[in-house]
N, C-alpha and C positions, 0 to 999 in steps of 0.2 A: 601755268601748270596744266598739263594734256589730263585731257577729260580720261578716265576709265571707263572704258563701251563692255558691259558684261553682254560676252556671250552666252547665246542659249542653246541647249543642247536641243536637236531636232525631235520631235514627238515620236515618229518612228522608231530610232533607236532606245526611245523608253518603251516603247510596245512590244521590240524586237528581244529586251532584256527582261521583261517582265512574265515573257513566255519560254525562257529558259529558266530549264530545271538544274536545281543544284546537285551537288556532290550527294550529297544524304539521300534526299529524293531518289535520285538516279541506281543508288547501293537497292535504295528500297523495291524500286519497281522493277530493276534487274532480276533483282532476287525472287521477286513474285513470280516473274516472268519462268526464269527459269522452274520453278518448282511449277506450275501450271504446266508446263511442256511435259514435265515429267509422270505426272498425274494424269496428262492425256494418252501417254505412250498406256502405259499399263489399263488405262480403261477401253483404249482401242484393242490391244491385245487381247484384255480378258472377253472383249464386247463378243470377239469369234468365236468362245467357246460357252457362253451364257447369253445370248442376245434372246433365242426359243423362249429360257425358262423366265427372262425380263421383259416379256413383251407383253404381257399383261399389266405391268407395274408402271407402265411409261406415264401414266392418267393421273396415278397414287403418290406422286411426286410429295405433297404435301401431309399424305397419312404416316405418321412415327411408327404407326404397330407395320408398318410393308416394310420387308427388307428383301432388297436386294438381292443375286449370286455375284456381278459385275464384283471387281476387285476394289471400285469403290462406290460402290452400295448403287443409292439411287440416283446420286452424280452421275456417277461413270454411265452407267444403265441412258441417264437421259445423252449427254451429252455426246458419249459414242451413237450412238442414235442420229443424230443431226447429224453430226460429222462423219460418219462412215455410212449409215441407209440411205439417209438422205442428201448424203454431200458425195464425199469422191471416191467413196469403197474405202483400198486399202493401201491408196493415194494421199489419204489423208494423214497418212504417219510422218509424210514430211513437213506437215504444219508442226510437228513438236520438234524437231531440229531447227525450222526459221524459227519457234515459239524462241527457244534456249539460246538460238545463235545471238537475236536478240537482247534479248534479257543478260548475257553474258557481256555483250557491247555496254551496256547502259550500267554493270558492274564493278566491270575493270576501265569504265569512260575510256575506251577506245574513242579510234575515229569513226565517224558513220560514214566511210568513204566505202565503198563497195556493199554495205550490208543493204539499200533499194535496189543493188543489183541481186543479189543472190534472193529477195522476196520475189523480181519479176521472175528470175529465171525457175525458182523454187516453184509459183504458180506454174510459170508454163507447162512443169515437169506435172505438176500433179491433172493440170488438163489432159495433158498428152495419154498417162498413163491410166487415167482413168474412162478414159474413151477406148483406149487401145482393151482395158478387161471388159469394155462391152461389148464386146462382142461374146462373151460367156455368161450374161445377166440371165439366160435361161435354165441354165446347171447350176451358176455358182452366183447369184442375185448381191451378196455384199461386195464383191470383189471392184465392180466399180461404183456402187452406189447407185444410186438415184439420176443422180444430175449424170454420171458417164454411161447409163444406158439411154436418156431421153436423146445426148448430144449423136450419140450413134446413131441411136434408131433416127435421126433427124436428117444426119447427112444420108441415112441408106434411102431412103425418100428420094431424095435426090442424087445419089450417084452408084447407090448399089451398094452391095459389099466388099468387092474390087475397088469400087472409087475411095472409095472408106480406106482402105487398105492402102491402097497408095497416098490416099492425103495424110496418112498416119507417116507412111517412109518419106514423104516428101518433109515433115514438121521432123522427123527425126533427124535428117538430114542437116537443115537448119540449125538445133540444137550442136549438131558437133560441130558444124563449121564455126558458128559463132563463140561456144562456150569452149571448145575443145579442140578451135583452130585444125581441123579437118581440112585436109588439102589431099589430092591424088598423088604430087610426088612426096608427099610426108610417108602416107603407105608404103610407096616402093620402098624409099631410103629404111623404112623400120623393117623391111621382109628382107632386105641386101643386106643389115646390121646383122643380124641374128642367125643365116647364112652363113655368112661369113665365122660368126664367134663359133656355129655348129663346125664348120671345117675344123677349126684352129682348133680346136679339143678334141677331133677324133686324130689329129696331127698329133699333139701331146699325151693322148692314150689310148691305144691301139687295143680295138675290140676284140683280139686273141694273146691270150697267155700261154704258151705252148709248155713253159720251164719253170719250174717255183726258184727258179734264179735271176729268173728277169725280174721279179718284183722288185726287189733291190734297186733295179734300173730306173723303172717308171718313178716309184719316190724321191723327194726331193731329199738332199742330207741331211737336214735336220730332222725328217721323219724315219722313223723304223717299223718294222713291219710288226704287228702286233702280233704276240705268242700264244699258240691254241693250246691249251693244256687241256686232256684226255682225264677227267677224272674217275671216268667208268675202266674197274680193271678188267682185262678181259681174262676168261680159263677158257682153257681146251675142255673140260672135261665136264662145265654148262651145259645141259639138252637145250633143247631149243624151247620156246615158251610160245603155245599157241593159246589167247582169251576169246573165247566167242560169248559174246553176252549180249544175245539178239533182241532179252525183253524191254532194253535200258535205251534200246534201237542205238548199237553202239558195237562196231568189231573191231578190234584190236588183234595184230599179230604181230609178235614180237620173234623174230627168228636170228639165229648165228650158225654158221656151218665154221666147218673146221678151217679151211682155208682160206675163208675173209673175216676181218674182224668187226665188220660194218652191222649195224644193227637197222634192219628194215621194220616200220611201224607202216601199218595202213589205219587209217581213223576213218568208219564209215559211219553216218549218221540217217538213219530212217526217218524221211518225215512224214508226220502226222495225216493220215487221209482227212480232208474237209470236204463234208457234203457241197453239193452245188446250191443248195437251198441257202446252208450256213453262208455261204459266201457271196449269196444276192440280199441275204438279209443284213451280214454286215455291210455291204455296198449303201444299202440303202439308208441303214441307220446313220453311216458314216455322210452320204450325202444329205440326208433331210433331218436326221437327229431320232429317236424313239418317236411312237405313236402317240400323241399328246390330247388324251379324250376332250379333257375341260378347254381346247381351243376355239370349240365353236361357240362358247357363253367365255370367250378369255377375259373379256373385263367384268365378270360376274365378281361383286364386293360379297365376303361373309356379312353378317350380319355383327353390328356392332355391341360391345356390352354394354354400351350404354342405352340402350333400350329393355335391358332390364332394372330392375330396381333394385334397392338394398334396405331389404325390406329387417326389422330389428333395429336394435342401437347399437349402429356401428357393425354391426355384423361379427361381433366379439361376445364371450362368455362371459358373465357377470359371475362371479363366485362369493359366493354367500359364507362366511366360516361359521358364523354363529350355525346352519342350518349344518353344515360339513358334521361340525362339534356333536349338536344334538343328535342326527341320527347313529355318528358313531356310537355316541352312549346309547342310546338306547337298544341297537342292535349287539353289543356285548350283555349289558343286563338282559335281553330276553334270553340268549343263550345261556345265561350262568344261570337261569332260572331253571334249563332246563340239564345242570350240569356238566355246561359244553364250553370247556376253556378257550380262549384264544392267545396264542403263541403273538401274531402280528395284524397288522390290519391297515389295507391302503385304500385312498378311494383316486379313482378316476375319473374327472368330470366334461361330461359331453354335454352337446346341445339341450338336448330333453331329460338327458337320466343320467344318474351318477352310477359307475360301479365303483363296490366298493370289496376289496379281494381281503380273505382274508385266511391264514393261515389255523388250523386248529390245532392245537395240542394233540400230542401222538397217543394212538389208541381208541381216538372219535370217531364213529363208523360216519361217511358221508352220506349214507340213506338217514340216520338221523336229521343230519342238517335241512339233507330235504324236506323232511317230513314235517319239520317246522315252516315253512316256508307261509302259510294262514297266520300263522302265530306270530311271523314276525311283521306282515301286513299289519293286522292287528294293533303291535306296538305302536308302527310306527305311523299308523292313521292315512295308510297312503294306498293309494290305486294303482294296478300294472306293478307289482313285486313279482321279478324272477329271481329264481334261484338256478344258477349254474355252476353243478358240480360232477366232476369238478371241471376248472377252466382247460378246453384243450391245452395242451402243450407248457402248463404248468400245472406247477404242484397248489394250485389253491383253489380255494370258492369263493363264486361269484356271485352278490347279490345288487340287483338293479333296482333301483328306490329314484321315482322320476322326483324331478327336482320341481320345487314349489313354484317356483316362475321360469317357465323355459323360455328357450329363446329361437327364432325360428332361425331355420337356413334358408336362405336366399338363392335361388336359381345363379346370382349375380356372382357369388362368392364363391361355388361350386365351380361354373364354368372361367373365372378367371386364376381359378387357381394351377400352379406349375404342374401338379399332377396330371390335371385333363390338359391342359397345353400341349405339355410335352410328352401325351399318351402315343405309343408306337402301335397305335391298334386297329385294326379293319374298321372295325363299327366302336368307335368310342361312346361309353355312354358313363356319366355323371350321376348315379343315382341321388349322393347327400353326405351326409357326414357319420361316421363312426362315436362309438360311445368316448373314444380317444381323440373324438374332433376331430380326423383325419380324413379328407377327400375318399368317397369310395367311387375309384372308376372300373370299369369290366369292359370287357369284348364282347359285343352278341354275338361275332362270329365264332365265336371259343364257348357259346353257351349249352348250344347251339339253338335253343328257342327259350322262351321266357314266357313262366305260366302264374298272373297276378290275380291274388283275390283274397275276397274282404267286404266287411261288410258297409252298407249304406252308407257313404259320407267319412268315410276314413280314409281315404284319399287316393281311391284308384286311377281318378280323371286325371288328379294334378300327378300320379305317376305316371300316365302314360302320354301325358306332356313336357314330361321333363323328357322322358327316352326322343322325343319327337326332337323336342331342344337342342337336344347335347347334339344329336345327327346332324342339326341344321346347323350347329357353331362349327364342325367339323369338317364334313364332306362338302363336297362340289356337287352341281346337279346332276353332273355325268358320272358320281361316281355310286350313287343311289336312290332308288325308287321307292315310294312307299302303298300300299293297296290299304286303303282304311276303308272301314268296315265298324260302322255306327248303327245301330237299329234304334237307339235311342231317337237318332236323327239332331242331336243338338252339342255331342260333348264337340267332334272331330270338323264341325261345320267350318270354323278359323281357318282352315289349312287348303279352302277352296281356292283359298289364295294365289295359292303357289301351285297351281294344278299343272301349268305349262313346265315348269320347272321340276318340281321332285316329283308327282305324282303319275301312277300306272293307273289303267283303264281299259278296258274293252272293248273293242272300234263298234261305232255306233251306237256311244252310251252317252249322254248328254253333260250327267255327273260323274266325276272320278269319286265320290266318296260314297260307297255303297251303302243304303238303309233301306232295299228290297230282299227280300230274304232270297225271290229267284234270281236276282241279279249273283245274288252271294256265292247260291251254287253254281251258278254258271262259269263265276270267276275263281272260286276254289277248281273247281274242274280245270279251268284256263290257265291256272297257276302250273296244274299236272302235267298240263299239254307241254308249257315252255320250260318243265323240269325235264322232261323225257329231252326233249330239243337238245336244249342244254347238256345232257349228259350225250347225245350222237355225237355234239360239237366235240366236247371233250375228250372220246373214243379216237376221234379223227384228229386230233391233237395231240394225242398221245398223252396224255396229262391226268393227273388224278383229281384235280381242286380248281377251284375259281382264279385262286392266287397266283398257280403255277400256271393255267391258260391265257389271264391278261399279260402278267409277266412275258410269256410268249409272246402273245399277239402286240406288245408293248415295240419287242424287239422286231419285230418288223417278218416273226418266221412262218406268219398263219397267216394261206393268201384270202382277201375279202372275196372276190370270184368266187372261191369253193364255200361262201356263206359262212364263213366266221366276220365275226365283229366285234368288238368289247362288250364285255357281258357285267352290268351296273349290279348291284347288290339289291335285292327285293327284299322289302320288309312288309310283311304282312302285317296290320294290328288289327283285333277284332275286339270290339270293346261289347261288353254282355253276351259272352260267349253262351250263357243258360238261355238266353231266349230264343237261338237260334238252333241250338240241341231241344228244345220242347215245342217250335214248328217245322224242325226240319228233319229231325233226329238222324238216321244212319246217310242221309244224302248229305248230311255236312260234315259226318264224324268220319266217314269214309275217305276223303281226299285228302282233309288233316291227318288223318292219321299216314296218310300217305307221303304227305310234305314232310311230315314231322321224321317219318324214319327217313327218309332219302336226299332231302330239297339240303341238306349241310355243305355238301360237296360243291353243289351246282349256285352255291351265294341265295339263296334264299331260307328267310328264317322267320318264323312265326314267336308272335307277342299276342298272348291271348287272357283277357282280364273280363273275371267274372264276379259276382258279389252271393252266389250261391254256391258252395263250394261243396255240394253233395257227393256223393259216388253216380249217380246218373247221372250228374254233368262232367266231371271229372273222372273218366273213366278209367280202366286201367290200363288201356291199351297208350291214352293220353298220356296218363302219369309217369310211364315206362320213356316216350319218347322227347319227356320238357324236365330233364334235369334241374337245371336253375329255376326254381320259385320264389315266388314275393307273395308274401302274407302279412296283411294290414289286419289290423285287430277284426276280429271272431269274437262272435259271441257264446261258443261253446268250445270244450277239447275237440269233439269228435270232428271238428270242421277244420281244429286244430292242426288234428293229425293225416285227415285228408290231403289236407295239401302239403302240410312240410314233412308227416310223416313223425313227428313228433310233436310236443304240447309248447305251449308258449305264447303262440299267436290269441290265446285268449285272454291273455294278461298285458296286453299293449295297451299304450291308454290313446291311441287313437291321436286322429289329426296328424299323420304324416308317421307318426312309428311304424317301424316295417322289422319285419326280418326276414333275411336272405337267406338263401342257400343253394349250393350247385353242387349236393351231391353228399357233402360231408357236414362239415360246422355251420351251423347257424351262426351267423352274423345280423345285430342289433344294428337300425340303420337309421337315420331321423331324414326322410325323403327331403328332398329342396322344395322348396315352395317356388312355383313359378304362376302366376297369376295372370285373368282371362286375357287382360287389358297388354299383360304387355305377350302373350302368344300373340295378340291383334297385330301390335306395333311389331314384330317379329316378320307375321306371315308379310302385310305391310309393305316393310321394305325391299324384303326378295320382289314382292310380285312385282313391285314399280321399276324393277329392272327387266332388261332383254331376255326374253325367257324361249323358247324351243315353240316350231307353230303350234304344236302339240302336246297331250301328254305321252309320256309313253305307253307303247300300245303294244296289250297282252296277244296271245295268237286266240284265236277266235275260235270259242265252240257252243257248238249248237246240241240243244239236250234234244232228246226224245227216242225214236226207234232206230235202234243201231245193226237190226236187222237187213238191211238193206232192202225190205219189202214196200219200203215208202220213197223208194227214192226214184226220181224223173227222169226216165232212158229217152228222154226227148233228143234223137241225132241231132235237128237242128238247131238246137241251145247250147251243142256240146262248144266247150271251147277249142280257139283257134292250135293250140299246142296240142288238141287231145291225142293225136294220132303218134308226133314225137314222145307223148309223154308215159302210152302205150307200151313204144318199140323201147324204151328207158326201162320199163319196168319188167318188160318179158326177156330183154338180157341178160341183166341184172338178177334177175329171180327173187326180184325184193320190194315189198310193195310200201314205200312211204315215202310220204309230202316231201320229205328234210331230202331224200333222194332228188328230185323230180324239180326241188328247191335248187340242188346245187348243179346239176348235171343241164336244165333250163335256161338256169339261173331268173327264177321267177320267186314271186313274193310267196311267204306261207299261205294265208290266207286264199290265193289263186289254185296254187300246189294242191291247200286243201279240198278246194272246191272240182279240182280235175282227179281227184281222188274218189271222189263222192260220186263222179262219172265214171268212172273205171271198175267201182265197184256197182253199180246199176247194171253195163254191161257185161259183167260176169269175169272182168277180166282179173279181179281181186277180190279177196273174201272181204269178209265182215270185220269192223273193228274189232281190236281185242287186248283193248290197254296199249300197254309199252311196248308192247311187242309190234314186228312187222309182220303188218298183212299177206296172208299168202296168195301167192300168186296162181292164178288156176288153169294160166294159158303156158302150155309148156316149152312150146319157141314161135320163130317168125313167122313158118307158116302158120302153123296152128293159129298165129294171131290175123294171118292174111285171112283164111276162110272163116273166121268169125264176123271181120270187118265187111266180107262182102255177102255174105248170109244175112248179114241186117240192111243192105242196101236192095235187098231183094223182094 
C-alpha cells in the first residue's frame, strides 16, 4: 500500500492570504473612502471663502465652545489647512477624485489594474499644477500652497523664472505624450479632420439665402420649414409710441409708420457711476478680505466660565409656599383693615424679592394703596417694602416684600446665559437678574454713560466689576479700552493685569490705573484731546458714529496714510467720583461734562460710581448728560431722588439690590455677585497670554499756561519738519496737529510738539479748545520774511 506524503502549503501564500481584505471589508472601506473625498471637496471649497475668519481657530481644535465658518466646522478648518496652505493650493482637489476613484474600486471590487497608475499620474498633475500657481504666491498665497511656492521659489534660485517656465512646458509636455499619446502628426491629422468637415458643411449650407424658396431646398424631406405666426395685429390708424424713462436708466422707443409694419424697440441701459475709491476698496477687500483688528492678538482665548463660580445652591430659586401663603394673607387683611378689597392677586418670585401684583376692586383710589405702604411693612415685619402703583403697562399694583432667604446670582449664571450670549450689542453688559428672574443685559453704547451710587457696602465695587466682566467675556482687546480711575487705590488694582491688553494710558505714565488726582485731570483733559481727534477723523469720513466709520474703515474705504485707523471703544470708570469733585472740583467737572455731552458719537463713554450722592457732587449739568442710573440702597429719600429722580432707592435692603433706570421706569435689579478671587483668576488668564508691547496710549497733554508766554522759541531745538510743517499750515490757513498729522504723516504727539513751536514763533495763536488755531502768517512770503528776520 503507497504511503500518503501530505502536502504542505507554502507559508507565503498564508501571509499573502491573510493580508487580503474581504468582500465586507472592502464595501467598508470603499465607502469611507469615498465619503472622506467628498467631505474633503466641500472643506477645500469652503476653506477659500472662510480660511481669514478660521485662522485663529486652527489651535482650538479640541475647545467644543469654538466653532467654526468652514462648512465642516473645525475638521474642515484644520484639515483644509494642511492640504491646501500647507500642501498644494488648489492642487489639492485632485486628492478627492484619487480619494473616490479609489474607494469606488474597493466598492464595486474592481480590478486594481490601472488605479497606481492614475495615483502617479494624479500626483504628478498636482505637482505640476501647483508649482506652475507659484508663481502668483504673492497676490494669490492659497492658490499653490505652501509646498508649490517653496518648490518654485527653489528652482528660481537656480534657473530664473524663464528656466522655471520652461521646465514647467517641458513636464507638460511629458504629461501629453505619455498620458495623452501627443505626437506632431496626431495635431496635423486632427487640424486636416476638422478642415476638411468645415468645407463639407459650408458645401451642404450655403452662407447666402437670397429666396424664402430656397429653404425648401436646403432641408432635408422629412423636415419642414417651421411657421412664424404674427400675433401682434397691426392698425394703420396706431400713433406711434415713444417711453422715455430716464430715472429707471432705461429708454424705450417703440415706433410704426404707415408703410412698414415692423416694430423697432431700442433698450438702453445707464450704468451706475462708481467712484474710483469704491472700486480700489472693493479690489482690495475682494483681494485680502475686510480689515480684521483682532489679527494682531488672533490667538487671543476669551476667558473661560469656568473661572467663575456658582456661587448659591445650584444657582436655582428655592420657593417657599408656606412663606408665598403667609404674606399673601396677610397683605389682604391689612388692606381690608383699611377697607380696600382685592378683585386678584399674583405673586412673582425673583432672586431677592417677591412681587406680588394685585388687582383692587373698582372705585380704590391708588394714592390710598400708597399711602399704606408703612402699614403694610409693618404687617408683614419686613425690610425694603415698595410699593409700585401702578405697574407700568398694566392695570395693577405692585408690592415688593424681600424674601426671608434669598438667593444670590452668580456672575456665572448671568454671563452663561443665552441672553448675554447671543446679545447683538456694542458694549454688552450683564448687570443680574430681574424680579422675574430674567437676565438683564443693556448696551453702554445706547446708554450712553452710566451714573452709580449708594451707599457704604451695598455693592457699588462688586457693580462695577461685573460691568468690567461682562466687557472682558465679550470683546476682543482690539475692540476696547478701559481708563480706570481708583483714588481709593485698592478696588480696580486686579485689572493691572491685563494693562498691555485692554487698558489706556498716557505715555510716560508708569500706571495705567490712575489714583493721582493730577494724573486724573490730565487724562480727563487727554480723553477731550482724542474726542476732538476722533470727531476730525469722522468729518473726513464722512460719517456720523463710531459704527459707521469702523464699518468704513472695515471695508477697506478710509486710507491709513491720511491718519485714519480703527478706533477701539473707550470706557472711562471712575470709581469715588465725590472725592475727586471735593479736591478738584470744576478742573474735573469741566472735561466730564464735556465727554459726557459729546464723547457718544466718537465710542467713548463714561461710568461713574460714587457713594455720596449729594447735589454738589451730582450735579445738574452731570445729571442732564447720564441718563441711565444705578441706585444701590440710600439711606434717605432725598439721596433717593437725587439720583433716580424718584424714591425707592431707600427702601432696598442692600447687598446687591439696585434699581435701574435709563430715562423712564425704574427697573428692580438683584446685581450678580462676581468675587475678588475670581476677577484675580479672570485678569489671570488674559494677562498670561500674548498681549500688545504696550498699553494703549492716549494723545498727550500738558496742563499749565496756554498763553503761549512760556513757551521755548529756542531756533535750534526746533524740530527737523519745522519749516514743512510751517509752509502746511500757512496754506492751508488752518492751524492743527490732526492737519500737520496727516499732510507729514508724523505721530500726534510730535505734530503736537511742532505746534507748540509754531505758536512761540508767532506763526499760530493760542490754544482754544476744539477749535483750530488761527493762523497769523497770512501766506508764503509773509512766512519767508519772518523765517529770515529771526535768523538775523
Amino acid at each position: 500500500m503507497a504511503k500518503k506524503v501530505k502536502k504542505s502549503k507554502p507559508t507565503a501564500t498564508k501571509k499573502g492570504r491573510s493580508m487580503k481584505l474581504s468582500k465586507k471589508n472592502k464595501i467598508i472601506l470603499g465607502s469611507l473612502l469615498m465619503l472622506f473625498s467628498i467631505a474633503l471637496f466641500f472643506s477645500f471649497v469652503s476653506f477659500y471663502f472662510t480660511w481669514q475668519a478660521d485662522q485663529s481657530l486652527l489651535s482650538e481644535f479640541s475647545d467644543r465652545n469654538e466653532e467654526a465658518k468652514n462648512l465642516l466646522n473645525k475638521f474642515g478648518a484644520a484639515i483644509s489647512h494642511f492640504f491646501v496652505y500647507k500642501g498644494f493650493g488648489l492642487a489639492s482637489v485632485i486628492f478627492t477624485f484619487l480619494f473616490f476613484i479609489t474607494g469606488l474600486h474597493l466598492f464595486l471590487s474592481l480590478d486594481k489594474k490601472g488605479l497606481v497608475r492614475k495615483w502617479i499620474w494624479g500626483l504628478v498633475f498636482i505637482i505640476w499644477i501647483s508649482i506652475t500657481l507659484g508663481f502668483f504666491a504673492e497676490e494669490r498665497p492659497l492658490l499653490g500652497g505652501i509646498v508649490g511656492y517653496e518648490m518654485n521659489d527653489f528652482l528660481q534660485d537656480y534657473t530664473g523664472k524663464i528656466g522655471v517656465f520652461l521646465l514647467l512646458l517641458f513636464g507638460l509636455t511629458i504629461i501629453l505624450v505619455r498620458l495623452f499619446n501627443f505626437t506632431p502628426e496626431a495635431i496635423i491629422a486632427y487640424f486636416k479632420q476638422k478642415s476638411n468637415s468645415l468645407a463639407t458643411d459650408l458645401k451642404r449650407n450655403p452662407s447666402t439665402v437670397t429666396d424664402e424658396s430656397d429653404i425648401g431646398d436646403i432641408l432635408p424631406e422629412d423636415e419642414v420649414a417651421p411657421q412664424i405666426i404674427d400675433t401682434y395685429t397691426h392698425k394703420k390708424d396706431i400713433p406711434p409710441l415713444e417711453l422715455d424713462d430716464t430715472d429707471d436708466g432705461f429708454k424705450i422707443e417703440v415706433g410704426k409708420s404707415e408703410e412698414e409694419d415692423d416694430i423697432a424697440m431700442e433698450v438702453e441701459k445707464i450704468k451706475e457711476e462708481v467712484e474710483d475709491t469704491d472700486l480700489l476698496s472693493n479690489k482690495l477687500v475682494e483681494d485680502f478680505g475686510e480689515f480684521d483688528p483682532t489679527l494682531e492678538l488672533g490667538n487671543y482665548k476669551f476667558p473661560t466660565i469656568e473661572l467663575l463660580d456658582q456661587h448659591g445652591v445650584g444657582g436655582g430659586i428655592t420657593i417657599n409656599q408656606e412663606e408665598l401663603e403667609e404674606n399673601k394673607n396677610k397683605i389682604v387683611e391689612t388692606l381690608r383693615n383699611y377697607k380696600i378689597g382685592i378683585a386678584q392677586i399674583k405673586a412673582t418670585i425673583g432672586p431677592t424679592v417677591t412681587l406680588y401684583e394685585i388687582v383692587p376692586e373698582a372705585g380704590v383710589r391708588i394714592s390710598k394703596i400708597k399711602n399704606l405702604e408703612d402699614d403694610i411693612a409693618l404687617s408683614l415685619a419686613a425690610l425694603g417694602i415698595r410699593i409700585i402703583a401702578p405697574i407700568p403697562g398694566k392695570g395693577t399694583i405692585g408690592i415688593e416684600v424681600p424674601n426671608k432667604n434669598a438667593t444670590i446670582v452668580s456672575m456665572r449664571s448671568v454671563i452663561a446665559s443665552p441672553k448675554f450670549q447671543k446679545a447683538e450689542m456694542e458694549l454688552p453688559i450683564a448687570f443680574g437678574k430681574t424680579i422675574s428672574n430674567e437676565t438683564f443685559v443693556v448696551d453702554l453704547a445706547k446708554m450712553p454713560h452710566l451714573l452709580m451710587a449708594g451707599a457704604t457696602g451695598q455693592g457699588k465695587s462688586v457693580g462695577l466689576n461685573a460691568v468690567l466682566t461682562s466687557l472682558l467675556y465679550k470683546k476682543h482687546p482690539a475692540e476696547v479700552k478701559f481708563v480706570l480711575v481708583d483714588p481709593k487705590k485698592v478696588e480696580l488694582t486686579l485689572f493691572n493685569k491685563i494693562e498691555r491688553h485692554y487698558l489706556a494710558k498716557l505715555p510716560d505714565v508708569d500706571e495705567a490705573i490712575i489714583t493721582d488726582n493730577t494724573k486724573v485731570i490730565n487724562t480727563l483733559n487727554s480723553l477731550c484731546i482724542e474726542m476732538d481727534d476722533r470727531y476730525e477723523l469722522l468729518k473726513l469720513a464722512m460719517v456720523r458714529n463710531i459704527k459707521e466709520y469702523n464699518t468704513k474703515f472695515k471695508a477697506r474705504k478710509l486710507n491709513p496714510n491720511d491718519g485714519h485707523k480703527f478706533l477701539p471703544y473707550i470706557v472711562l470708570v471712575i470709581d469715588e467720583f465725590a472725592d475727586l469733585i471735593m479736591t478738584a472740583g470744576k478742573e474735573v467737572e469741566t472735561p466730564i461734562a464735556r465727554l459726557a455731552q459729546l464723547a457718544r458719537a466718537i465710542g467713548i463713554h463714561l461710568i461713574i460710581a460714587t457713594q455720596r450722592p449729594s447735589v454738589n457732587v451730582i450735579t445738574g449739568i452731570i445729571k442732564a448728560n447720564f441718563p441711565a442710573r444705578i441706585a444701590f440702597r440710600v439711606t434717605s429719600k432725598i439721596d433717593s431722588r437725587t439720583i433716580l429722580d424718584a424714591q425707592g432707592a431707600d427702601q432696598l435692603i442692600g447687598r446687591g439690590d439696585m434699581l435701574y433706570t435709563q430715562g423712564n421706569d425704574v427697573t428692580r435689579i438683584q446685581c450678580a455677585f462676581v468675587d475678588t478671587p475670581e476677577v484675580a483668576k479672570i485678569t489671570e488668564y488674559i494677562g498670561s497670554q500674548r498681549a500688545y508691547p504696550e498699553a494703549h496710549i492716549l494723545p498727550e497733554y500738558v496742563g499749565g499756561d496756554d498763553s503761549g508766554t512760556s513757551l521755548d522759541n529756542d531756533i535750534s531745538e526746533r524740530d527737523a519738519m519745522f519749516r514743512d510743517a510751517a509752509e502746511v499750515i500757512v496754506v492751508a490757513q488752518q492751524g492743527s496737529a490732526s492737519l500737520i498729522q496727516r499732510k507729514l504723516k508724523l505721530g500726534y504727539n510730535r505734530a503736537g510738539r511742532i505746534i507748540d513751536q509754531l505758536e512761540a514763533a508767532g506763526i499760530v495763536g493760542s490754544f482754544e479748545g476744539s477749535k483750530a488755531r488761527q493762523v497769523l502768517v497770512p501766506d508764503m512770503y509773509a512766512l519767508d520774511q519772518l523765517l529770515e528776520n529771526e535768523k538775523k
